[in-house]
N, CA, C and O atoms as a DFTB+ gen file, in Angstrom:
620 C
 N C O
     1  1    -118.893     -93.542     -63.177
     2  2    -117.884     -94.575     -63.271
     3  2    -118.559     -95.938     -63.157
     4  3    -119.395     -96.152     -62.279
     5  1    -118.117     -97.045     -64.233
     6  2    -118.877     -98.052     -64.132
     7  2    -119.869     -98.216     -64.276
     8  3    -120.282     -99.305     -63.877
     9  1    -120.768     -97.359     -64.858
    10  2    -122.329     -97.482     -65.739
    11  2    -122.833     -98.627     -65.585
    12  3    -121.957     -99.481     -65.443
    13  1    -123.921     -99.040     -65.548
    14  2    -124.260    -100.263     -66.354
    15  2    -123.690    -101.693     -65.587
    16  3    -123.927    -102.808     -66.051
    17  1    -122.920    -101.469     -64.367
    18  2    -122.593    -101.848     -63.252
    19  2    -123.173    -102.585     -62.276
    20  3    -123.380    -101.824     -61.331
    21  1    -123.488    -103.531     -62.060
    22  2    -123.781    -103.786     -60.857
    23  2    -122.492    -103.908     -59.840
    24  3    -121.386    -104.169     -60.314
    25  1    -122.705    -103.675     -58.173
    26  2    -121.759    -103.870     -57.373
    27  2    -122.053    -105.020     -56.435
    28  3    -123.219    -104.897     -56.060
    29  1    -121.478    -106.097     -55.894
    30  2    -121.350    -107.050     -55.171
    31  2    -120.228    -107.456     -54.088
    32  3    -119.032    -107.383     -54.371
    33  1    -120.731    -107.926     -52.724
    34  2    -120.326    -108.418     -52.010
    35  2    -120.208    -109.955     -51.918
    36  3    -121.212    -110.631     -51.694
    37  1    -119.442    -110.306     -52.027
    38  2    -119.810    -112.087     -52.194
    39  2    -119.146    -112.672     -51.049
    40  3    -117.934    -112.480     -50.948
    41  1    -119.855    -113.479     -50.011
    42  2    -118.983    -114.341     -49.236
    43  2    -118.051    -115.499     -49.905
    44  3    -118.330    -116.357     -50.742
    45  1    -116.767    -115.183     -49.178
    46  2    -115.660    -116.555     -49.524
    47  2    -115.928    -117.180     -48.379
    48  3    -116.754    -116.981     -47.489
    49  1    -114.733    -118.305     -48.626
    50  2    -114.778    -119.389     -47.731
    51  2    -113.649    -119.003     -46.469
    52  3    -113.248    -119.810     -45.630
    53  1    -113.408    -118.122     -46.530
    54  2    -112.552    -117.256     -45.621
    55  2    -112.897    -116.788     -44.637
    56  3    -112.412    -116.554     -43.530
    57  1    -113.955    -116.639     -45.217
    58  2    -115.190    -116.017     -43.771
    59  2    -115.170    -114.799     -43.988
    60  3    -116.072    -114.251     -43.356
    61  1    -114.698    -114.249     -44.457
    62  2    -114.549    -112.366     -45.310
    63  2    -115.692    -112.429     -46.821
    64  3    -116.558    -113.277     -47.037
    65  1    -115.396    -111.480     -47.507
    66  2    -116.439    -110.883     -48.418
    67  2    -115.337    -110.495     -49.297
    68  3    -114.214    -110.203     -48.886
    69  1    -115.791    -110.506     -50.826
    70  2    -115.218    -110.309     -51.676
    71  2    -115.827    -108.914     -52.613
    72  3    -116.703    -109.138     -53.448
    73  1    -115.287    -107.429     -52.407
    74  2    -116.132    -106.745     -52.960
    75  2    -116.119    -106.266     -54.991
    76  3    -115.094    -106.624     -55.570
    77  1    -116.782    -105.816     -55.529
    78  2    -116.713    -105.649     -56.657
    79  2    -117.791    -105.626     -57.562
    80  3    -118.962    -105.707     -57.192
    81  1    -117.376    -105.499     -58.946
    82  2    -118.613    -104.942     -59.908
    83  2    -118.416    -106.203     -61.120
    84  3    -117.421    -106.879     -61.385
    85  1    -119.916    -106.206     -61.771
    86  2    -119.954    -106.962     -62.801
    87  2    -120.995    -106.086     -64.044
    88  3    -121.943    -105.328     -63.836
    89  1    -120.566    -106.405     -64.975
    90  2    -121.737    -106.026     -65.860
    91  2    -121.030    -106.490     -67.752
    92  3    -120.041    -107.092     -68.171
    93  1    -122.197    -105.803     -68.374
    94  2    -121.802    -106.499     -69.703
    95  2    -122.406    -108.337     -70.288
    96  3    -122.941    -109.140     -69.524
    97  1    -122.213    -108.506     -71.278
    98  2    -122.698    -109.611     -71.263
    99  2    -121.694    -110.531     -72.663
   100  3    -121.287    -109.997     -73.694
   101  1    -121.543    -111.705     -72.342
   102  2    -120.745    -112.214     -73.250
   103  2    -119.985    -113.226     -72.139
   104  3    -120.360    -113.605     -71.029
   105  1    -118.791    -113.495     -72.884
   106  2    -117.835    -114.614     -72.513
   107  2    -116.777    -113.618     -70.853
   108  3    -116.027    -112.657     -70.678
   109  1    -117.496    -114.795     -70.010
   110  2    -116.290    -113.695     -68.792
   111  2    -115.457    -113.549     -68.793
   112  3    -114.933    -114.476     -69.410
   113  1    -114.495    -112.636     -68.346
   114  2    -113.805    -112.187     -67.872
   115  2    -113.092    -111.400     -66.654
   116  3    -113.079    -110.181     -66.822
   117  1    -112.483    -111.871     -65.433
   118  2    -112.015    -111.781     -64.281
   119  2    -111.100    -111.014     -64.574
   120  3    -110.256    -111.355     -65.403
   121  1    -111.046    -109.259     -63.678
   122  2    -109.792    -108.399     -63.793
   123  2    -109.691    -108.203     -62.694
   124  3    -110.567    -107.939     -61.870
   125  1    -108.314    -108.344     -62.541
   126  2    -107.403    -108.106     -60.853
   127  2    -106.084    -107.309     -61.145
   128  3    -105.119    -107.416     -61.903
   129  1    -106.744    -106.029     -59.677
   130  2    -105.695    -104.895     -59.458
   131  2    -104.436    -105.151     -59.263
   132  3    -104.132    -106.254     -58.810
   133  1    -103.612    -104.360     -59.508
   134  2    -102.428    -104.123     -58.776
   135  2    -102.257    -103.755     -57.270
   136  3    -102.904    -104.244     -56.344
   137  1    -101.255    -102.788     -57.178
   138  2    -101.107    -102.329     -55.974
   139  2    -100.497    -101.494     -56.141
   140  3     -99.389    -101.713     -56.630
   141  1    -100.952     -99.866     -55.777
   142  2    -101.963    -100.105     -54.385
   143  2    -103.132     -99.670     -54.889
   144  3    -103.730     -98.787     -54.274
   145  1    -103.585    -100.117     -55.896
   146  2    -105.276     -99.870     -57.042
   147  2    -106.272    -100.641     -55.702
   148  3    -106.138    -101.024     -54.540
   149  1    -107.089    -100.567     -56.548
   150  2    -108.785    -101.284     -56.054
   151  2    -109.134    -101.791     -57.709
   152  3    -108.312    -101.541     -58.591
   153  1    -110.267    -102.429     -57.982
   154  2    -110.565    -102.628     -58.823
   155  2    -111.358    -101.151     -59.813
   156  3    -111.735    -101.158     -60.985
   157  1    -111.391    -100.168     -58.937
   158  2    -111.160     -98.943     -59.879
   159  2    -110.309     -98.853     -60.372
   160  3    -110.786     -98.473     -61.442
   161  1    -108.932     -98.894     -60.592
   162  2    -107.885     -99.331     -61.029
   163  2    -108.514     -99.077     -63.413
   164  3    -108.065     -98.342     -64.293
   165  1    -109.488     -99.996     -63.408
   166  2    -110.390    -101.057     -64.334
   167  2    -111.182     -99.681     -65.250
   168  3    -111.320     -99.865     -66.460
   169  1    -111.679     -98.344     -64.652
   170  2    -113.103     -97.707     -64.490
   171  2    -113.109     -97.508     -66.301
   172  3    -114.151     -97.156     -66.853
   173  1    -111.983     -97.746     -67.017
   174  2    -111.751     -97.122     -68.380
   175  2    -111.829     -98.208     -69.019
   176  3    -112.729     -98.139     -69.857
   177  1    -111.202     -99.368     -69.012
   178  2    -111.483    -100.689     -69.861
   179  2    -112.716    -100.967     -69.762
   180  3    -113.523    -100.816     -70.681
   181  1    -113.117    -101.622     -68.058
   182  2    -114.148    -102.463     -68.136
   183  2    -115.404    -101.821     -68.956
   184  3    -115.867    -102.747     -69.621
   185  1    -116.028    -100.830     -69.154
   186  2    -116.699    -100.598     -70.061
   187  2    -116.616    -100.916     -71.666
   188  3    -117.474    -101.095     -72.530
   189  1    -115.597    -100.908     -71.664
   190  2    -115.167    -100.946     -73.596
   191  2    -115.037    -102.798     -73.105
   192  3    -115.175    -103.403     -74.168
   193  1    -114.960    -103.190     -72.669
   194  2    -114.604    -104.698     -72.466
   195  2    -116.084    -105.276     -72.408
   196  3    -116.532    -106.206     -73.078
   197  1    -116.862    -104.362     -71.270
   198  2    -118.277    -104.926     -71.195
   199  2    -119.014    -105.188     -72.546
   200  3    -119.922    -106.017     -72.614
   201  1    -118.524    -104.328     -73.808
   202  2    -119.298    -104.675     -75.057
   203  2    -119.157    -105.660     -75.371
   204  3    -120.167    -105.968     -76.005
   205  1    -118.451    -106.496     -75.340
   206  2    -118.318    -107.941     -75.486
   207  2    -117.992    -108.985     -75.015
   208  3    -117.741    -110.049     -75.581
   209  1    -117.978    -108.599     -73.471
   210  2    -117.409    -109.883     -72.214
   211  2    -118.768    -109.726     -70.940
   212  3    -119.628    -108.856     -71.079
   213  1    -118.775    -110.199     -70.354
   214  2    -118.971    -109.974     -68.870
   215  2    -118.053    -110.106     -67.944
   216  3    -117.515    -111.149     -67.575
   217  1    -117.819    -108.660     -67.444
   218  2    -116.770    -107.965     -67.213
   219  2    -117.300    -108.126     -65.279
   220  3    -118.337    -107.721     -64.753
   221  1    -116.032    -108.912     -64.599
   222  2    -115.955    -108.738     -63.117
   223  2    -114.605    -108.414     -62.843
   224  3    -113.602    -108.950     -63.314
   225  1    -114.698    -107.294     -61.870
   226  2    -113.096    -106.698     -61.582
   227  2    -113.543    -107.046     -60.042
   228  3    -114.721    -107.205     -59.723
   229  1    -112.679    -107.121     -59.330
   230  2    -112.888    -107.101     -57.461
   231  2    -111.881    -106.738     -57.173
   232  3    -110.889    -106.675     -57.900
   233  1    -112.010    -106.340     -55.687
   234  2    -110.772    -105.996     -54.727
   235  2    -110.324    -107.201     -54.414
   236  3    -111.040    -108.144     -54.078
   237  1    -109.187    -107.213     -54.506
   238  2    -108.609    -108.613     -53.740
   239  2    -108.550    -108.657     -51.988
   240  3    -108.151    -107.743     -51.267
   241  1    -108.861    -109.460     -51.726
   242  2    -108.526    -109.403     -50.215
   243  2    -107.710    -108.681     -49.634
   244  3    -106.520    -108.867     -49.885
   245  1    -108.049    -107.765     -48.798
   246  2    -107.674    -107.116     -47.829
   247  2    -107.238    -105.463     -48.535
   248  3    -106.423    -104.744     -47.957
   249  1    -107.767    -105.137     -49.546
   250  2    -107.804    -103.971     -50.596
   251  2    -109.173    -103.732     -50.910
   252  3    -110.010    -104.586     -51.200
   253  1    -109.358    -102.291     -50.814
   254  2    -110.608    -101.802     -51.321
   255  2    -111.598    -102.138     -50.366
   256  3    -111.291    -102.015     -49.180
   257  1    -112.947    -102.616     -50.721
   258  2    -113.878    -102.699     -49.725
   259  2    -114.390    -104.503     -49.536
   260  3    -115.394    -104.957     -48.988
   261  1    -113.158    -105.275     -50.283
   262  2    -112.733    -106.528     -49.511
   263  2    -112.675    -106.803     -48.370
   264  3    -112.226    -105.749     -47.920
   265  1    -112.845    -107.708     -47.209
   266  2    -112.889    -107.899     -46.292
   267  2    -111.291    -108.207     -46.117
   268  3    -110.747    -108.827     -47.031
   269  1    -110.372    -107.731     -44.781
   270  2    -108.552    -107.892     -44.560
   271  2    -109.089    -109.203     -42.949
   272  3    -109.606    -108.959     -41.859
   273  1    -108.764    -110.119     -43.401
   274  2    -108.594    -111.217     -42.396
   275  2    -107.233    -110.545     -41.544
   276  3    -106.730    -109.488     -41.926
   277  1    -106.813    -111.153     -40.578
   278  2    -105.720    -110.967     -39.696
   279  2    -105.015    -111.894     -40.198
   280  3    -105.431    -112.894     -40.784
   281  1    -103.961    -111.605     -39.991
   282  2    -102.673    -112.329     -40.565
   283  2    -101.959    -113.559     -39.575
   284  3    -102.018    -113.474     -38.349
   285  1    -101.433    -114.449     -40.114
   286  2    -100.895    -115.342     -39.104
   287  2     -99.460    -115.454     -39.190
   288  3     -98.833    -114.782     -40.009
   289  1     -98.824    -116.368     -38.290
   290  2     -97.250    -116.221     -38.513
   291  2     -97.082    -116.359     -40.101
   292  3     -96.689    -115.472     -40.859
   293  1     -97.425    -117.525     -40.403
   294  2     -96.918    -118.164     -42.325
   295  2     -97.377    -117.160     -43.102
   296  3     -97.315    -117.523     -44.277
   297  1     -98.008    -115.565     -42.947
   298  2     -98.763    -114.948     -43.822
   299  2     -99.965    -115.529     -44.667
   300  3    -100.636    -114.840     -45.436
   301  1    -100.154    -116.837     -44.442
   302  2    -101.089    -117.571     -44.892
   303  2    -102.690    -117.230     -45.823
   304  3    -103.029    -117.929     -46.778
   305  1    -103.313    -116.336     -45.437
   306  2    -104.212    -115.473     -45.286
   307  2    -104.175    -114.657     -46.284
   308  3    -105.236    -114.227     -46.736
   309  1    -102.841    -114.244     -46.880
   310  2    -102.260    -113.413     -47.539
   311  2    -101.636    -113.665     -48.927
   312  3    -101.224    -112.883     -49.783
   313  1    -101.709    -115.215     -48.864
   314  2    -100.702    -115.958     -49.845
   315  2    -101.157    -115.839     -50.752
   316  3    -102.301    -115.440     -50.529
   317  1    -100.910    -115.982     -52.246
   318  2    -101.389    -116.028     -53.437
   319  2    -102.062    -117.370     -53.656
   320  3    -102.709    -117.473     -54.699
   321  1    -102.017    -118.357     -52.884
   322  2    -103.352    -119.483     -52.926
   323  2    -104.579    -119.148     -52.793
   324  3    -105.551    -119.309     -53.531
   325  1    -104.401    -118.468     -51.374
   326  2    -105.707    -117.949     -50.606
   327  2    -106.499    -117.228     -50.855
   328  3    -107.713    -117.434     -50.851
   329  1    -105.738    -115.923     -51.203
   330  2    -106.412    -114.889     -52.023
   331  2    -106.791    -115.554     -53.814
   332  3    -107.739    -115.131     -54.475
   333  1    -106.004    -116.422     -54.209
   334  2    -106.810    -116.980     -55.882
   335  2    -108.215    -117.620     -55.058
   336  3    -109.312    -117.100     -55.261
   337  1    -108.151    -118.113     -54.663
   338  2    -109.355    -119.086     -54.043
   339  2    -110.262    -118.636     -53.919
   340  3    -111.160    -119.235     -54.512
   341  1    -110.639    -117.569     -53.265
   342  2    -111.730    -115.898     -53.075
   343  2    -111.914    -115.705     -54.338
   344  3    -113.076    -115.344     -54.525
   345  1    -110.970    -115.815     -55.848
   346  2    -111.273    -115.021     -56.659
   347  2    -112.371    -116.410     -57.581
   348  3    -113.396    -116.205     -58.232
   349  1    -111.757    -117.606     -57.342
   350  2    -112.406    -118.820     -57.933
   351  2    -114.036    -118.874     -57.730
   352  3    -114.906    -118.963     -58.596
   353  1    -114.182    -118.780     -56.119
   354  2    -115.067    -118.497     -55.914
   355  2    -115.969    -117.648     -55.678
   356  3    -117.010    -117.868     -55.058
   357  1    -115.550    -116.410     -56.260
   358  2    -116.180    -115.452     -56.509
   359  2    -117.035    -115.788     -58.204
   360  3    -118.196    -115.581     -58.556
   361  1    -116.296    -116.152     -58.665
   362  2    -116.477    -116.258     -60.379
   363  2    -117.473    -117.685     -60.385
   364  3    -118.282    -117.818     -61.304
   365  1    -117.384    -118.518     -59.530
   366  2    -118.227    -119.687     -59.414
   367  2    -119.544    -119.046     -58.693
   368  3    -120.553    -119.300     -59.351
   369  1    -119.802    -118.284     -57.519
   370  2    -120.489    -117.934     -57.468
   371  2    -121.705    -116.880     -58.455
   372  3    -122.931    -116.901     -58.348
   373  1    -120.938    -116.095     -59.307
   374  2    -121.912    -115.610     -60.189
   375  2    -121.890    -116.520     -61.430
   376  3    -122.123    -116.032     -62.535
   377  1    -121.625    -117.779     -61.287
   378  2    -122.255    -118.444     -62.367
   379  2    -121.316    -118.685     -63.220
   380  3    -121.707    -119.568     -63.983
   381  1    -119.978    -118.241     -63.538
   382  2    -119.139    -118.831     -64.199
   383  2    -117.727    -119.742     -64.058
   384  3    -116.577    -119.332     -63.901
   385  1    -118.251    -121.197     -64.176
   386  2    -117.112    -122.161     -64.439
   387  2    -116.107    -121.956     -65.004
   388  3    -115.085    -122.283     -64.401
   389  1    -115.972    -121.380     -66.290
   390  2    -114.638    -121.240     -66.712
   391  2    -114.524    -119.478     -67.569
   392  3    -115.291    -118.919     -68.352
   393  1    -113.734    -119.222     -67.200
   394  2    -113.794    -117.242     -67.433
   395  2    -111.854    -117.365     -67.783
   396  3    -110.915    -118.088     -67.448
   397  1    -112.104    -116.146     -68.653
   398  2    -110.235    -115.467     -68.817
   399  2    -110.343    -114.885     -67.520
   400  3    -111.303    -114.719     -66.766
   401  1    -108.884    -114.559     -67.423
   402  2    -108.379    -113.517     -66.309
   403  2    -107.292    -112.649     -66.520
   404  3    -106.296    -113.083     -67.099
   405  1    -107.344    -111.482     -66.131
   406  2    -106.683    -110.697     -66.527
   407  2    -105.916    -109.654     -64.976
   408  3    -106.527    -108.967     -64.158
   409  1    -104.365    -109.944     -65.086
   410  2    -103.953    -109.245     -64.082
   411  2    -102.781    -108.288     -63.976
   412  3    -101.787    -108.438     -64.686
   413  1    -102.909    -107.139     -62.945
   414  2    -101.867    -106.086     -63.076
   415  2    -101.272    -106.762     -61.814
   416  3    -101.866    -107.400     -60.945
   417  1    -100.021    -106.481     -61.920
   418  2     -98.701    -106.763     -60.971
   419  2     -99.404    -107.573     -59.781
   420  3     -99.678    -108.771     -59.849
   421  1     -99.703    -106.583     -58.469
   422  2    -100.032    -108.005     -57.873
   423  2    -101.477    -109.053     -58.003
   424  3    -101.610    -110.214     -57.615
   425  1    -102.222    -108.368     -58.532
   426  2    -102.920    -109.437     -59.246
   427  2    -102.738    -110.031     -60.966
   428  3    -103.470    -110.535     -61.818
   429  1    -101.737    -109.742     -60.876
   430  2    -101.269    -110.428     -62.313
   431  2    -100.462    -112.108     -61.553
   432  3    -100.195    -113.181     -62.094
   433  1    -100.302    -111.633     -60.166
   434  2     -99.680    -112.687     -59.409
   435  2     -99.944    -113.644     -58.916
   436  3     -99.317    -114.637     -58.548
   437  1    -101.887    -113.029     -58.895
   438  2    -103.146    -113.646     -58.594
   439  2    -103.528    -114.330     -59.712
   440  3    -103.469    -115.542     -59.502
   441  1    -103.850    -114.089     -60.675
   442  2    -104.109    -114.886     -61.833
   443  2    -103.369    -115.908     -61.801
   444  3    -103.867    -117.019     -61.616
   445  1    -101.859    -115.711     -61.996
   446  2    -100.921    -117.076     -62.080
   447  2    -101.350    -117.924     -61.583
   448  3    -101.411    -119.020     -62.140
   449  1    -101.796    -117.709     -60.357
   450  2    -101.562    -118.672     -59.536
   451  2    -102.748    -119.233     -59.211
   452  3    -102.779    -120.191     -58.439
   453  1    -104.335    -118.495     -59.983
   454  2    -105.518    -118.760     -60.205
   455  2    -105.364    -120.203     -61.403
   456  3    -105.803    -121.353     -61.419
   457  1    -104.566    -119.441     -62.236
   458  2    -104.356    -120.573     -63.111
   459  2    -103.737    -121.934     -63.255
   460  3    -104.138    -122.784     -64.050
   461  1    -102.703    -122.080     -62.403
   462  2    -102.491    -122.516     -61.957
   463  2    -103.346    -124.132     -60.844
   464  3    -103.564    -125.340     -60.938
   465  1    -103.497    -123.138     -60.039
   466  2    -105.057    -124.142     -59.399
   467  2    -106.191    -124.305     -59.890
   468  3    -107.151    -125.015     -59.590
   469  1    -105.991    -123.594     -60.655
   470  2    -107.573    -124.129     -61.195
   471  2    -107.959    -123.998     -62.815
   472  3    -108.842    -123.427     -63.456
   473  1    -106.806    -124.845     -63.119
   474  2    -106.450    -125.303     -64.652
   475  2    -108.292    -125.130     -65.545
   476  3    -108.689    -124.340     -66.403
   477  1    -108.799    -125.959     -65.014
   478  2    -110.096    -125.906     -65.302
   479  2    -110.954    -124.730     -65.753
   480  3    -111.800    -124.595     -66.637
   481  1    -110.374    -123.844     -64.729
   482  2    -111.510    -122.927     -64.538
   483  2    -111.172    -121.432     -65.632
   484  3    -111.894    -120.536     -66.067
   485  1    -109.710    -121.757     -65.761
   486  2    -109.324    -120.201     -66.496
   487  2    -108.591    -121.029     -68.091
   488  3    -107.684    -121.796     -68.412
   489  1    -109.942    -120.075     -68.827
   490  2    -109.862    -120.304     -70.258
   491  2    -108.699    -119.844     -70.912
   492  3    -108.030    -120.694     -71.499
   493  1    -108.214    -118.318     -70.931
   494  2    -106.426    -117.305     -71.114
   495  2    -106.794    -116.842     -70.005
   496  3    -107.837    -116.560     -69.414
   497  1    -105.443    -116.825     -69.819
   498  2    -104.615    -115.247     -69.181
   499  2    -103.542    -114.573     -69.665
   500  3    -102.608    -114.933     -70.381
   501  1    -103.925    -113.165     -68.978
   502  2    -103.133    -112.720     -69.429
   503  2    -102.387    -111.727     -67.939
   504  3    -103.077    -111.391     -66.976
   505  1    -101.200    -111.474     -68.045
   506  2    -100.809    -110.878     -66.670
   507  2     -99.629    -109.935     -67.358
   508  3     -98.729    -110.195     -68.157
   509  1    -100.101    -108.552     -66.591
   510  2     -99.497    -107.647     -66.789
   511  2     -98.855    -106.751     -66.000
   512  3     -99.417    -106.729     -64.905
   513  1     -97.473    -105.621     -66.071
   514  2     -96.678    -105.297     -65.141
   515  2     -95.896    -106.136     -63.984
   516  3     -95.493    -105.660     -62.923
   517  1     -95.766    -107.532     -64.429
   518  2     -95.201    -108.115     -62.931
   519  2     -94.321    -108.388     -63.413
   520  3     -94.423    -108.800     -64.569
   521  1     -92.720    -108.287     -62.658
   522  2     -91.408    -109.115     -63.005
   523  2     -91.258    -110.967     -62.128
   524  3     -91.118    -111.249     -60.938
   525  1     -91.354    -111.749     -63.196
   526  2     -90.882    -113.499     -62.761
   527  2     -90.211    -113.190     -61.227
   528  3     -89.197    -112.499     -61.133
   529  1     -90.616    -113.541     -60.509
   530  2     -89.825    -113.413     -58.967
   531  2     -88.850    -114.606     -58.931
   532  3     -87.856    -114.533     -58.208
   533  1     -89.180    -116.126     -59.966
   534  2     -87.959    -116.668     -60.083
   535  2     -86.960    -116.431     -60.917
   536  3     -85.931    -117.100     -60.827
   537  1     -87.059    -115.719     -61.597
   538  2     -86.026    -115.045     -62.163
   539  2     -84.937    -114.185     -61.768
   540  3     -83.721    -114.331     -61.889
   541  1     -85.744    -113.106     -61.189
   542  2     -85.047    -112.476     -60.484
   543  2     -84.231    -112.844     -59.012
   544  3     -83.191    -112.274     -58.683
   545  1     -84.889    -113.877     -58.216
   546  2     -84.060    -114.586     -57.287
   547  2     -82.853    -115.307     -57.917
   548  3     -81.783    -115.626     -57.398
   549  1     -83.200    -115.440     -58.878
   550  2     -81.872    -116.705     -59.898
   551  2     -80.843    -115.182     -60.240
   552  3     -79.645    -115.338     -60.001
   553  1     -81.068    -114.443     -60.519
   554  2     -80.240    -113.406     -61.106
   555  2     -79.624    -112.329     -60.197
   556  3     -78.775    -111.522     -60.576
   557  1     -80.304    -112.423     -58.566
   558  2     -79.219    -111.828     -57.368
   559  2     -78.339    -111.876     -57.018
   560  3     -78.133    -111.977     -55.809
   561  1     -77.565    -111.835     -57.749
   562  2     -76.198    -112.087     -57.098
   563  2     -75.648    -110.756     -56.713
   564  3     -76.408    -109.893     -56.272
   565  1     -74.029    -110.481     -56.893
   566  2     -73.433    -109.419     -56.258
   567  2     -73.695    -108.173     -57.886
   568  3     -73.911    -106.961     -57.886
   569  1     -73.603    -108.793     -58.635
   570  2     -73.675    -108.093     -60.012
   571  2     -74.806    -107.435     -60.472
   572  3     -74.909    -106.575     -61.346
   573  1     -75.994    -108.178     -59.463
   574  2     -77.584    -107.204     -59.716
   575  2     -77.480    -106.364     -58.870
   576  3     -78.122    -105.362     -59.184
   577  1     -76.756    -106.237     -57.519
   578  2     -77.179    -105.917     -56.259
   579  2     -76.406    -104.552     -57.004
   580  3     -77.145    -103.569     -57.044
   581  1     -75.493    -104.418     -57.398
   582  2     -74.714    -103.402     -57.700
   583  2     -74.593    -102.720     -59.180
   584  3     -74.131    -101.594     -59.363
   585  1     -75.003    -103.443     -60.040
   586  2     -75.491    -102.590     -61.369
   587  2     -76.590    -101.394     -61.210
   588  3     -77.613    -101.417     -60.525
   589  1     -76.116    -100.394     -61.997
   590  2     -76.723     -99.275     -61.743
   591  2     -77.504     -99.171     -62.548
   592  3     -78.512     -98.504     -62.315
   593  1     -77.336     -99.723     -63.640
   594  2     -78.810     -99.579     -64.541
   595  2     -79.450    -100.738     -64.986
   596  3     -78.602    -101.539     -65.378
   597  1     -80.957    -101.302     -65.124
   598  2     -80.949    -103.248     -65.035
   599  2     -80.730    -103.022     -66.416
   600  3     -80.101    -104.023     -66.761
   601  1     -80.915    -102.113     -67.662
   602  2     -80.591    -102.677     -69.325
   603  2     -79.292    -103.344     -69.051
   604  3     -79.288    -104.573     -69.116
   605  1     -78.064    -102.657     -68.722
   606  2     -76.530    -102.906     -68.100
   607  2     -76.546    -104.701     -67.927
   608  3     -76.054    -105.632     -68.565
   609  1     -77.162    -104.605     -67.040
   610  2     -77.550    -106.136     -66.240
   611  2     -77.850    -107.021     -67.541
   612  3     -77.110    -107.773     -68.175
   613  1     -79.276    -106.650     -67.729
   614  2     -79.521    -107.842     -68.537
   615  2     -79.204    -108.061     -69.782
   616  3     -79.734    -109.072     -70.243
   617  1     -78.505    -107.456     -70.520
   618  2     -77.341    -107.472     -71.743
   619  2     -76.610    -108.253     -71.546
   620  3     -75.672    -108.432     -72.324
C-alpha cells in the first residue's frame, strides 16, 4: 500500500505532529480524509494520482497517527481553522506554496476552510461527500425535522 511512498511526521505550530505520506512528482496536490478514515482512506487514488501530481494525503489532527491536542472549552483545537493551519503548514513545509486540495466530508470541511484562509495557497478544490451546514441550518425547521424522506423535503 502506497509504493513509492514516502511517510512523514511534520511538526505544526500546535506543538503536535502532522502524520502522512508523499510521493509522485508533478503539480501538488493535498488529500484530506473523512471520518472516521485516516489518510488510508487515499491507498487506491493516490497512486494513479502520483503519475502526474505530487501526491500528500495526512491524518488530520487528532486521527490516525496525527498528534490529538486536548481540547478546550471553545473546542478550539478542533476547529476547522486550526486543524486547516496544520494542513498549510504541512504543505509549506515540504516545499509547496501553492498546491490543489482535495477533500472527503470532514476534510472536505478542511479544505473549505483551507481555502478560504489561505486564498493564496490553494490553486482548486475540490470537496467531496459533505452537506453545506448553512444550508441545512437555514432549512430546519419543523418540516425537515419531520419529513421522512429528504427527496420529499427538497422538492
Amino acid at each position: 500500500m502506497f509504493d513509492g511512498f514516502d511517510e512523514f511526521d511534520i511538526a505544526a505550530s500546535s506543538g503536535g505532529t502532522i502524520h502522512g505520506r508523499r510521493g509522485g512528482d508533478g503539480p501538488p496536490v493535498l488529500l484530506l480524509h473523512g471520518i472516521p478514515e485516516t489518510h488510508l482512506m487515499w491507498h487506491r487514488v493516490a497512486p494513479r494520482l502520483a503519475e502526474h501530481f505530487t501526491v500528500v494525503a495526512t491524518d488530520l489532527r487528532g486521527w490516525g497517527d496525527s498528534s490529538a491536542p486536548p481540547s478546550t472549552v471553545d473546542h478550539g483545537p478542533y476547529g476547522m481553522r486550526a486543524i486547516a493551519r496544520d494542513q498549510a503548514e504541512v504543505m509549506r513545509s515540504l516545499g509547496h506554496d501553492r498546491f490543489h486540495v482535495v477533500g472527503h466530508d470532514r476534510g472536505a470541511r478542511c479544505a473549505y476552510r483551507l481555502a478560504l484562509d489561505e486564498p493564496d495557497a490553494v490553486s482548486r478544490l475540490a470537496v467531496m461527500d459533505v452537506v453545506p451546514v448553512g444550508d441545512v441550518y437555514n432549512r430546519a425547521d419543523r418540516a425537515f425535522s419531520t419529513t421522512r424522506h429528504l427527496l420529499d423535503f427538497l422538492s
